[in-house]
C-alpha positions in Angstrom: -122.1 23.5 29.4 -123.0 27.4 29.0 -121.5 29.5 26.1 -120.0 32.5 27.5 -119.8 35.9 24.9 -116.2 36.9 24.2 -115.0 39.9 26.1 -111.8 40.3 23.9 -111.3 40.0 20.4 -112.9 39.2 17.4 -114.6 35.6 16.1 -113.0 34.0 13.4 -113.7 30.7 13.0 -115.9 31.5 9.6 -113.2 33.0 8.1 -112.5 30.1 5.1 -108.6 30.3 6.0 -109.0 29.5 9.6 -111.9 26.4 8.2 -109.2 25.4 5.6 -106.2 25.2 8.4 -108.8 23.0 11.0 -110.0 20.7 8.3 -106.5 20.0 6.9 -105.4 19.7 10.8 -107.6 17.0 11.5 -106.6 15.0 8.4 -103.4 15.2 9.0 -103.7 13.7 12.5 -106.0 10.9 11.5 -104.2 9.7 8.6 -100.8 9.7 11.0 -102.7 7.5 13.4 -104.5 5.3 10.8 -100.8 4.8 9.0 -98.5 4.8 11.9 -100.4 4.3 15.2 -97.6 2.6 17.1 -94.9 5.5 16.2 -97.5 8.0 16.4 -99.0 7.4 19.8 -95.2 6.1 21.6 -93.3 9.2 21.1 -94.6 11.8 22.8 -93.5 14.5 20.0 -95.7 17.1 18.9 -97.8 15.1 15.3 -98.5 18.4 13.6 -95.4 20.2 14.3 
């Protein structure tokens, strides 16, 4: 799969905020589906709302 440069815009996925935000995203999501898998994955509702 090629990379393509951005045309607009400005990276910021180094930035430690934008790091923090993914990281504690990704927690939050597994530890919903580890915890409550049948509620998480019948109800169709947004997990990280």
């Amino acid at each position: 799969m090629p990379h393509y440069a951005r045309i607009a815009g400005s990276p910021t996925g180094a930035k430690p905020s934008v790091v923090f935000r993914a990281v504690r995203d990704f927690w939050s999501l597994r530890l919903r589906l580890w915890f409550r898998r049948k509620g998480a994955m019948q109800r169709g509702e947004a997990m990280l709302g």
